[in-house]
GUBAVO-32462 format. One line per 2 residues: number of its first residue (from 1); for each residue x, y, z of N, C-alpha, C. Coordinates in steps of 0.001 Angstrom, whole numbers, plus 500000, padded with zeros to 6 digits. Example, Ala and Ser with C-alpha at 12.3 -4.5 7.8 and 13.67 -1.06 7.14 Angstrom:
GUBAVO-32462
1) 513190 494310 507800 512300 495500 507800 513200 496700 507800; 512850 497750 507080 513670 498940 507140 512900 500030 507870 $
//
This chain:
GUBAVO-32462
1) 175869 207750 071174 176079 206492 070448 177246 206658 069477; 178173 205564 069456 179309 205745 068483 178959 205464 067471 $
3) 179750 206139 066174 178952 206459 064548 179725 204690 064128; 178583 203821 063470 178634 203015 063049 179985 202740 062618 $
5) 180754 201455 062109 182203 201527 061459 181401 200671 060191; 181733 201129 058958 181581 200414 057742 182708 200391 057140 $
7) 182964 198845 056831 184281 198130 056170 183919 197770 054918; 184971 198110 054195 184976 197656 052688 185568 196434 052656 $
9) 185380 195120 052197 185591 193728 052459 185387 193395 050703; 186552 192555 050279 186987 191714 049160 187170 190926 049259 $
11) 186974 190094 048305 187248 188220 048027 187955 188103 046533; 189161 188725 046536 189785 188200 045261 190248 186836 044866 $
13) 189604 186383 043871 190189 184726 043545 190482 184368 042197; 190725 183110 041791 191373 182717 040674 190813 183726 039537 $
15) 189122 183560 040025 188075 183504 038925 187492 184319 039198; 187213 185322 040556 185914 186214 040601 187269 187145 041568 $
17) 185917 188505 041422 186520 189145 042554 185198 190037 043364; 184925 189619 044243 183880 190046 045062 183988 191454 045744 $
19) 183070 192210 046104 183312 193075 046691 182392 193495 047146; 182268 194510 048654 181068 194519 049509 181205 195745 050460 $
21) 180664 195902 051151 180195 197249 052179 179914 196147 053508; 180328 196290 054671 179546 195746 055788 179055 196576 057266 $
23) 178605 195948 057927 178701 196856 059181 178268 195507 059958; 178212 196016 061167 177857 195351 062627 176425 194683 062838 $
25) 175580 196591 062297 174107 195889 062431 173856 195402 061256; 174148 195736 060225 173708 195021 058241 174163 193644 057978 $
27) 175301 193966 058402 176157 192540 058033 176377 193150 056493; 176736 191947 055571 177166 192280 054182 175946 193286 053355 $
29) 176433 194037 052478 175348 194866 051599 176629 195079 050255; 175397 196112 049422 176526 196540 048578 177505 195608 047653 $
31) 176877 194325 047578 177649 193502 046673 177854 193309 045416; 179165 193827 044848 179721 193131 043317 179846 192037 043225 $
33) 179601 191779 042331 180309 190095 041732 181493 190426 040531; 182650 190579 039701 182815 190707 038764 184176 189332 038660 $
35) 183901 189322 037181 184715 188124 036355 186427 189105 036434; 187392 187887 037290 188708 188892 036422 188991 189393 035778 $
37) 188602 188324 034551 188928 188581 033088 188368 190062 032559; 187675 190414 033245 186958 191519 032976 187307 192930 033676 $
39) 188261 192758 034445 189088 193673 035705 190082 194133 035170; 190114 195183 034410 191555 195630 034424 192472 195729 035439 $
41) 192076 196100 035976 192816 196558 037627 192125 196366 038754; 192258 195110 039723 191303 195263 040681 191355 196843 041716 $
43) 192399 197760 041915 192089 198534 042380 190547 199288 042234; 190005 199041 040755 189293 199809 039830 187556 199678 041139 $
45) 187328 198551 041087 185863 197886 041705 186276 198587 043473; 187610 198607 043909 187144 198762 045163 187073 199998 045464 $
47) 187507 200947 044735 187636 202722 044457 185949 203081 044166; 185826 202434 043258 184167 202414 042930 183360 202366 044244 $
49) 183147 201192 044622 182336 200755 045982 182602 202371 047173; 184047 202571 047159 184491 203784 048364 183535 204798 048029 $
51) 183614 204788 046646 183221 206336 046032 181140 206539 046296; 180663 205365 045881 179191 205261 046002 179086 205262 047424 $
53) 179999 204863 048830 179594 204904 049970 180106 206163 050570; 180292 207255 049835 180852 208682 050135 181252 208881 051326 $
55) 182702 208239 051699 183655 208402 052664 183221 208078 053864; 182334 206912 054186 181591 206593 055630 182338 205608 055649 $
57) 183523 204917 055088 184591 203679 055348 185513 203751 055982; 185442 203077 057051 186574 202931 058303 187875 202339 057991 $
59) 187670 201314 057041 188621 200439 056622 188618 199316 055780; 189706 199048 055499 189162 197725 054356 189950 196449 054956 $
61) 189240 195534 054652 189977 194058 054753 189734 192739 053440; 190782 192834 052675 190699 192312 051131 191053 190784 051418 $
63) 190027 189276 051538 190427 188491 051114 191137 187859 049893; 192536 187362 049714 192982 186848 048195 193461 185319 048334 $
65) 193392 184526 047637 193514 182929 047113 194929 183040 047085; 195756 183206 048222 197514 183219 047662 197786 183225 048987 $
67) 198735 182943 049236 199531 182848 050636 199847 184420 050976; 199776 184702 052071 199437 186561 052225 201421 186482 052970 $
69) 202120 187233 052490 203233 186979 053228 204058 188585 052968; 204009 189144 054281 204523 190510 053653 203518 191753 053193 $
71) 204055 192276 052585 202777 193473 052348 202511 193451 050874; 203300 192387 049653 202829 191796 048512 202094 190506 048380 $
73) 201095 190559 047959 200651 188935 047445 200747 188674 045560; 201110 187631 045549 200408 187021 044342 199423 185583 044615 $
75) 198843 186088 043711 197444 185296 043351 197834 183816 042841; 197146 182837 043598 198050 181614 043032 197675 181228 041749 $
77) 196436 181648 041380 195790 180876 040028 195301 182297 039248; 196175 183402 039477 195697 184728 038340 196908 185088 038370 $
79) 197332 185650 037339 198695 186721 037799 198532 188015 038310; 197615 188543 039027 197506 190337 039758 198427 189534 040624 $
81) 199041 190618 041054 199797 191234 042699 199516 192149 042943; 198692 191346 044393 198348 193024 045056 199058 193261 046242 $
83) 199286 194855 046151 200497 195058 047166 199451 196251 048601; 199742 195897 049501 199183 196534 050896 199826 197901 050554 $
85) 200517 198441 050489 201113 199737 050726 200753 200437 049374; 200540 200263 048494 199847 200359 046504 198255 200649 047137 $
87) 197775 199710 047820 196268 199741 047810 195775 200692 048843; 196638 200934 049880 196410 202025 050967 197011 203122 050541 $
89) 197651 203870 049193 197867 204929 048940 196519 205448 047806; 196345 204207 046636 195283 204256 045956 193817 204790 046878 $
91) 193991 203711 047827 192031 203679 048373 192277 204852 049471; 193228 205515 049869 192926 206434 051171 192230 205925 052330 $
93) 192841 204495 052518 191669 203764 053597 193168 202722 054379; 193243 202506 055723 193814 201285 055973 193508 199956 055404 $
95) 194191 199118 055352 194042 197913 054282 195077 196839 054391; 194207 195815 055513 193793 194437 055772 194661 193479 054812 $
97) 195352 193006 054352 195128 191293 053562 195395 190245 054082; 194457 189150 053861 194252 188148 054528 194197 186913 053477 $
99) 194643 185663 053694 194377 184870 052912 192841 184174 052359; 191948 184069 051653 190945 183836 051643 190139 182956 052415 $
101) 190878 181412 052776 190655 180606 053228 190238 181128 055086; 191602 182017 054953 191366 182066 056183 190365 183036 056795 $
103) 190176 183963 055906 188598 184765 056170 187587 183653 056324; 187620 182729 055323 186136 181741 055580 186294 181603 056869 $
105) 187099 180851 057408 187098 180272 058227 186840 181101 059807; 187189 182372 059328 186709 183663 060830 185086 183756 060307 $
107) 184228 183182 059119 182729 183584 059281 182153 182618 059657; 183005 181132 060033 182313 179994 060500 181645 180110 062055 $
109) 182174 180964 062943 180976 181122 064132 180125 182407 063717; 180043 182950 062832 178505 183753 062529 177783 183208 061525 $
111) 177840 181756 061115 176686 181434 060421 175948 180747 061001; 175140 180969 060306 173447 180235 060905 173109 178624 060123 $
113) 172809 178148 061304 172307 176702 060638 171673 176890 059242; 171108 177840 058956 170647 177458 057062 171810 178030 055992 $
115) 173008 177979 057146 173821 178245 056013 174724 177005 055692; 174477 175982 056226 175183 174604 056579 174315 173483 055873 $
117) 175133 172543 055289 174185 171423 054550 175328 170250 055800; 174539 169663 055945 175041 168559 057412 175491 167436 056123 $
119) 177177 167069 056178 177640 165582 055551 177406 164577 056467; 177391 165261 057871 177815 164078 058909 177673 165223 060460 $
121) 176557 164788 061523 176248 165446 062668 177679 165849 063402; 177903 163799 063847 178538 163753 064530 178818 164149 066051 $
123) 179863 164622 066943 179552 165712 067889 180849 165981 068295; 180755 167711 068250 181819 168274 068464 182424 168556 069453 $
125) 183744 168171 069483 184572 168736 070785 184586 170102 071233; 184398 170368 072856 184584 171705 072637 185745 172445 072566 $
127) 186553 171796 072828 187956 171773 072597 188312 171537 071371; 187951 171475 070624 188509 170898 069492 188408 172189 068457 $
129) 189665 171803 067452 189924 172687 066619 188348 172639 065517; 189120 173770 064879 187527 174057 063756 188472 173955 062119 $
131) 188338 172968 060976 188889 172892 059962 187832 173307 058871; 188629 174180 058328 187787 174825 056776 188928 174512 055510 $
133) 187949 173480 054776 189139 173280 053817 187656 172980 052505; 188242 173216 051104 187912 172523 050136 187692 173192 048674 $
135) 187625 172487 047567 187688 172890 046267 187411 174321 045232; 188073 174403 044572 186943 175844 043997 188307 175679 042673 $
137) 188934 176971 042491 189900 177345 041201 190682 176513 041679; 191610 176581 043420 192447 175549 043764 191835 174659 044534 $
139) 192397 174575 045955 192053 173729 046982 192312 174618 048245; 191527 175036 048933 191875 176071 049910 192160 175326 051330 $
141) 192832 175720 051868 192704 175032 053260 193041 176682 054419; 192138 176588 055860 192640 177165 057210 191669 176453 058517 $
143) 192063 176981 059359 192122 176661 060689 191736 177307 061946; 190695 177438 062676 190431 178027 063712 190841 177260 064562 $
145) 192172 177624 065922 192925 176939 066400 192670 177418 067834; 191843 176517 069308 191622 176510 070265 192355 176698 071082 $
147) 192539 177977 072208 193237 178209 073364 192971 178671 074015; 193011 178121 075362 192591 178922 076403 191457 180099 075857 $
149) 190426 179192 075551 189036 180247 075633 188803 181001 074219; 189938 180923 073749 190221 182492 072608 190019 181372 070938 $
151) 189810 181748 069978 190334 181088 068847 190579 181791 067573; 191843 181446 066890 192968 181876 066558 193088 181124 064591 $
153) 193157 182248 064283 193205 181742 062680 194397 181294 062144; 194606 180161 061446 195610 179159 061015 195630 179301 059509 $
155) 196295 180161 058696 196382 179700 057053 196954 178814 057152; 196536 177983 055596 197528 177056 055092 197588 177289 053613 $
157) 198892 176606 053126 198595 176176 051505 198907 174801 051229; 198187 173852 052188 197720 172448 051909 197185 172186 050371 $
159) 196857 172836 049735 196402 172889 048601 197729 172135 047556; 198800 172545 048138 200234 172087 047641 200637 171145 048213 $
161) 200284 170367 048957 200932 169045 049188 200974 167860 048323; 201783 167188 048293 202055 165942 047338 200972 164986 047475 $
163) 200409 164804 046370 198733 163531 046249 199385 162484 046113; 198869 161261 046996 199731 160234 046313 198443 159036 046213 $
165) 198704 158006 046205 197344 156610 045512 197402 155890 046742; 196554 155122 046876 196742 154120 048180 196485 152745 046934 $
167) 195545 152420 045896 195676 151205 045710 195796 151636 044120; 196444 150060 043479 196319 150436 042006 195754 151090 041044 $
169) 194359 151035 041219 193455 151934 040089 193762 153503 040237; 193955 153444 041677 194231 155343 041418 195842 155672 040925 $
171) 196731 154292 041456 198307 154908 040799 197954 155164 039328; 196907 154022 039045 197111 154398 037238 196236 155193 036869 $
173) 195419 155776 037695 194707 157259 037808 195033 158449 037288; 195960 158536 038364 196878 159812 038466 197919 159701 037614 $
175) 198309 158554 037153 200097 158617 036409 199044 158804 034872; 197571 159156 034339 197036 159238 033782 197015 160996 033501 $
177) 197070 161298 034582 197119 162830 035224 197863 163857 035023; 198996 163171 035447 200545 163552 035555 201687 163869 034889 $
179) 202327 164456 034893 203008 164886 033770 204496 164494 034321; 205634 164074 033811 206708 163048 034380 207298 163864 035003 $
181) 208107 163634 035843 208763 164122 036869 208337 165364 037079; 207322 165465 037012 206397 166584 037876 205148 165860 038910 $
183) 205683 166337 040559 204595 165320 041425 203441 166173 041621; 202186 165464 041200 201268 165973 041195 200720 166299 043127 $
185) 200014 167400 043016 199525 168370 044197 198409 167845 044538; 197390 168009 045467 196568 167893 045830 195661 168786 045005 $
187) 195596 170227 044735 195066 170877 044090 194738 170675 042252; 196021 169829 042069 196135 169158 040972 194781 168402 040290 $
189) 194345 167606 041274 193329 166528 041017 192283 167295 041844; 192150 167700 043634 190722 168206 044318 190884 169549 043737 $
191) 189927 170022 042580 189609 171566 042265 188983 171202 040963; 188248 172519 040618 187656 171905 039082 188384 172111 038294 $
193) 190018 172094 038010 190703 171389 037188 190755 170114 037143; 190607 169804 038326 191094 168441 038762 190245 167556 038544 $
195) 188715 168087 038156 187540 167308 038462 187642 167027 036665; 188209 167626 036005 188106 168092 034280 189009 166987 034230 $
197) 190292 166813 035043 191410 166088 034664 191117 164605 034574; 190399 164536 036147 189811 163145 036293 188759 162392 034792 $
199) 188058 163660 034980 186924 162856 033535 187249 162832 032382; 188573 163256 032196 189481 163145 030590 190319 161540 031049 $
201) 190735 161854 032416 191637 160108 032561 190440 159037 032373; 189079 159395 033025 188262 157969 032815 187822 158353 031579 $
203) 186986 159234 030607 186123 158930 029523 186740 159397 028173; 187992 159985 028548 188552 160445 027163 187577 161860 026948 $
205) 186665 162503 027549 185947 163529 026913 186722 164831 028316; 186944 165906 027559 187236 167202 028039 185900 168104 027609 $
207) 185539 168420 029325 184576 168694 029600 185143 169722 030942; 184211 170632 030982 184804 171849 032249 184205 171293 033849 $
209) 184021 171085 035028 183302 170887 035527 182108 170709 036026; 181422 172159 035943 180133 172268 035444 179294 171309 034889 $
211) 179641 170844 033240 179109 170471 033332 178848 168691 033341; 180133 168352 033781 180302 167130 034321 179101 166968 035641 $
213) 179537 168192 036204 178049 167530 037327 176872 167591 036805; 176319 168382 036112 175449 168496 035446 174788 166851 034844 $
215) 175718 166523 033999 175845 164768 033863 175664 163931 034268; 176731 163868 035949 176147 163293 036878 174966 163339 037333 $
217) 174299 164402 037514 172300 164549 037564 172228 163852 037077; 172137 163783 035595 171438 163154 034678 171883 161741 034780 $
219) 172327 161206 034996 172511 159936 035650 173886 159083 034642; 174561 160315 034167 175161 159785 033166 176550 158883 033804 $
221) 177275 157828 033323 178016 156605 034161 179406 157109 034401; 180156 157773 033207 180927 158459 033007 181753 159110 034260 $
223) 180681 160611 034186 180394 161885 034756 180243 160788 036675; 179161 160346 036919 178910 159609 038167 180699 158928 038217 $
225) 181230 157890 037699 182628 157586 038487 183672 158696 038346; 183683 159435 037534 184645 160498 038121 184163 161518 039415 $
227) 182901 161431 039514 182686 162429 041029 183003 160895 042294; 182414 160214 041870 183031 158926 042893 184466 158975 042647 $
229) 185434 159138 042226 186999 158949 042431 187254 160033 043137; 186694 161500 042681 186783 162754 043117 186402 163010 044935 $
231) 185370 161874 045377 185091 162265 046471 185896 161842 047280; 186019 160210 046826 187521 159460 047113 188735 160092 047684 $
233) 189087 160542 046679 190275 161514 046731 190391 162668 048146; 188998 163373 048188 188976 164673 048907 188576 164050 050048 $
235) 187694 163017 050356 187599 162266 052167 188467 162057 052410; 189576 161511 051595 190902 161444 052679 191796 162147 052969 $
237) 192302 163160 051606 192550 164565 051829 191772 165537 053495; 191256 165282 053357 190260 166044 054438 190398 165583 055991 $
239) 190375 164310 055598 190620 163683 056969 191882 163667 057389; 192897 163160 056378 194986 163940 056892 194597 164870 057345 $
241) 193900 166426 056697 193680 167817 057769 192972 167754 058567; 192187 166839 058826 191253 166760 059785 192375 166371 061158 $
243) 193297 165176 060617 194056 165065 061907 195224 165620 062415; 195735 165813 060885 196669 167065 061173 196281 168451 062259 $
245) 195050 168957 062094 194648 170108 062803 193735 169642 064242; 193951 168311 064445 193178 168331 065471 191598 168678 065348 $
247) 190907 168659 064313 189992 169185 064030 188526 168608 064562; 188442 168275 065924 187543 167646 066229 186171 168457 066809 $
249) 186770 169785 066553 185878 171090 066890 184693 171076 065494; 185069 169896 064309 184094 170149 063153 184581 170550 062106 $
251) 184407 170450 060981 185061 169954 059684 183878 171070 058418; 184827 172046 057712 183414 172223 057257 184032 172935 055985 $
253) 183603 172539 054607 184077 172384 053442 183287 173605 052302; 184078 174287 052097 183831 175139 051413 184232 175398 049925 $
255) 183994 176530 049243 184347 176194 047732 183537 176171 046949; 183325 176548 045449 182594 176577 045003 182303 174946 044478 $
257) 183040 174265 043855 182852 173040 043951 182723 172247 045020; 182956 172342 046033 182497 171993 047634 181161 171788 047350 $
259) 180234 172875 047561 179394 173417 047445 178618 171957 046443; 178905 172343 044830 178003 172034 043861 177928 170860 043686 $
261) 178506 170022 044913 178643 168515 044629 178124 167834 045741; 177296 169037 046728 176543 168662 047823 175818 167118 047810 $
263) 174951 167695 046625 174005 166550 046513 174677 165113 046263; 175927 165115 046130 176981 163254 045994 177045 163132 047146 $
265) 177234 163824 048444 178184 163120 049427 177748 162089 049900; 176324 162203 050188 175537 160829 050919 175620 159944 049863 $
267) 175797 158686 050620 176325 157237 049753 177740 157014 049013; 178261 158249 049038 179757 158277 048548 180654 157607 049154 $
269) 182255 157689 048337 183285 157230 049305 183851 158120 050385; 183171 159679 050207 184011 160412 051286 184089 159715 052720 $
271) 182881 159835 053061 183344 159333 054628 183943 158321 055158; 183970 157115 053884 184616 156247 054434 186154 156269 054315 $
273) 186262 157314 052805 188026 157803 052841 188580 158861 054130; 187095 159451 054194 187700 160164 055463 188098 159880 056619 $
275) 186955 158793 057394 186974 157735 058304 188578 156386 058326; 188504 156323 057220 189571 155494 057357 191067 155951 057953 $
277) 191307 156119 058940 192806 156899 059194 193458 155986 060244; 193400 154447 060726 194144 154191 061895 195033 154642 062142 $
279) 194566 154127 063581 193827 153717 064628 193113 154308 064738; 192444 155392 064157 191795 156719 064780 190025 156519 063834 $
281) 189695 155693 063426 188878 155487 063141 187671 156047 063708; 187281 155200 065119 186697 155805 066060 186022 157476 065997 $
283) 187475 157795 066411 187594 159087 066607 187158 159850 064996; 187643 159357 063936 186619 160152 062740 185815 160072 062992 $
285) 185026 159069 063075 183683 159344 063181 182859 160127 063716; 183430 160662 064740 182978 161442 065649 182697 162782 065555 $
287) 183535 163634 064363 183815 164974 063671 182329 165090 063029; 181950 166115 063318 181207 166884 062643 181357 167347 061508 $
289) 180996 167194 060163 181352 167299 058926 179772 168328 058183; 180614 169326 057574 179539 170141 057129 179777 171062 056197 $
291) 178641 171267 055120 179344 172401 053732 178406 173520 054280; 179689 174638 053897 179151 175798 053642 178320 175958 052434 $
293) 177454 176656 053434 176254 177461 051729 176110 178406 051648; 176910 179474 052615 176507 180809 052681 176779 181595 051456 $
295) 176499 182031 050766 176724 182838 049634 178243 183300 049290; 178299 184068 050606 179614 185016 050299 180644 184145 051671 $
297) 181030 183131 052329 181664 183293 053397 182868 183810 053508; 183777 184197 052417 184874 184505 052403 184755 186633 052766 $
299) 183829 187268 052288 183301 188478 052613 182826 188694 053918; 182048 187467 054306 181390 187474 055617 182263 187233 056645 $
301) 183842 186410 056545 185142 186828 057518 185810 187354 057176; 185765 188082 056018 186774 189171 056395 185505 190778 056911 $
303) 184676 190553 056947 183982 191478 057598 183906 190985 059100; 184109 190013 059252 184309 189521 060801 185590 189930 061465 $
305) 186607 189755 060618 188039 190180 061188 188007 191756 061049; 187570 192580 059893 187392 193895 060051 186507 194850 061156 $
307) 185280 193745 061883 184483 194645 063249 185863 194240 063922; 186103 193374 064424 187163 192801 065369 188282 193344 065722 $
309) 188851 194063 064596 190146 195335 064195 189434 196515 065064; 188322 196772 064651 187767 197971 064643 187050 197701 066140 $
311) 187113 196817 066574 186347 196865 068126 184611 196917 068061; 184344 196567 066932 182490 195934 067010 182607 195147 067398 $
313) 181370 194899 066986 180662 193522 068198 180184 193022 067129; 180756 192074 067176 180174 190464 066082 179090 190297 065848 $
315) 178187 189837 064421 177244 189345 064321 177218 188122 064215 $
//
């Protein structure tokens, strides 16, 4: 029997930096959570993890929130740069970087229905592309892209595209937002900056996200129309990538704010901002729309792309 392969797998982001142990038969173990702010050096946490798993690591594969280009990244919403050739002399290990988004998006065929909260059934093409996009520090967007049998990971940094209004209340929304001749991003307004930005343009109160939803529970009027403008905003966002990517393989929204705003979508404006795209109406409807809940998914593909390197067999 061949000796197990265990991968060291990271999720560096604006705000956290994750870190983990995996294998074939375990799946994820061994998990950190730690605050940046609290990281001197991310080298520091993944040297640690090597050292407690006393040299049984095959390899590493480090998700980061930045466009991966080259063998340097920077972090779009921290200032570390982490460099591939720095981290494979430090860790004594080969070493992976991948954009974060696009790890999620390699753990979307190993999750399990209880890791999915259903926005919308729908039914999926089998042909059809697979879109992972949505909120957290920025706005993440990637792509599992259908061919001939095989499917193929797509980064993006959609997160940077130009937001613009479709009817008055949101031009004077956003020009609420905005800072002059600076065009506001998509990430700008969908992220929990954006969600902070929105509820300072409607209520005048600066408040962090958190606990704006929090508010919204409580049924407060405020807090409730800024997650209604907010959903606004991201159904149609979602649905441009939805058609941009062909994404009729299923739609599935991740993020930590993704996530914590589960409980709005039903009765919201998303689907109908999403739905709305003529002529193609129809055809939205038809997408399968769904949030991730898995704990870690950004750990859980890049431990997917690390068996895959390494020639395991998928869980």
């Amino acid at each position: 029997m061949s000796r197990q392969k265990t991968i060291l797998v990271a999720d560096i982001g604006g705000t956290n930096m994750r870190v983990a142990l995996g294998d074939a038969a375990r799946g994820l173990y061994a998990l950190r959570i730690l605050k940046n702010a609290e990281v001197a050096d991310p080298r520091q946490p993944l040297a640690e993890t090597i050292a407690e798993a006393k040299g049984r690591i095959s390899s590493a594969v480090i998700a980061l929130a930045g466009p991966v280009e080259g063998d340097e990244v920077a972090l779009t919403n921290h200032p570390w740069r982490i460099s591939r050739p720095a981290l494979e002399r430090s860790l004594d290990l080969q070493v992976v970087l991948v954009n974060d988004f696009l790890a999620t998006a390699h753990a979307v065929p190993a999750l399990d229905q209880e890791d999915l909260i259903p926005v919308r059934d729908g039914d999926a093409a089998a042909d059809g592309n697979i879109l992972v996009c949505g909120p957290g520090t920025g706005f993440g967007t990637a792509a599992l892209i259908r061919s001939d049998g095989f499917l193929f990971g797509l980064p993006s940094e959609a997160g940077h595209m130009i937001l613009g209004a479709m009817r008055e209340e949101e031009r004077e929304l956003l020009a609420r937002i905005s800072t002059p001749s600076v065009p506001l991003v998509v990430e700008d307004v969908i992220s929990g900056k954006g969600l902070a930005a929105l509820h300072r343009a409607l209520s005048g109160r600066k408040l962090a996200s958190e606990a704006i939803i929090a508010l919204a529970q409580a049924g407060d009027g405020d807090a409730r129309s800024t997650i209604v403008a907010f959903l606004r905003f991201l159904g149609r966002i979602v649905g441009d990538l939805a058609l941009a990517y062909d994404a009729r393989g299923g739609v599935y929204i991740a993020g930590g704010l993704g996530l914590a705003l589960a409980p709005f979508y039903s009765g919201s404006a998303f689907l109908d901002s999403f739905d709305q795209h003529p002529p193609y109406a129809e055809r939205m409807k038809r997408i399968p729309i769904k949030i991730i809940n898995h704990e870690q998914p950004a750990l859980l593909g890049a431990l997917q792309i690390g068996l895959a390197r390494a020639g395991a067999r998928r869980r």
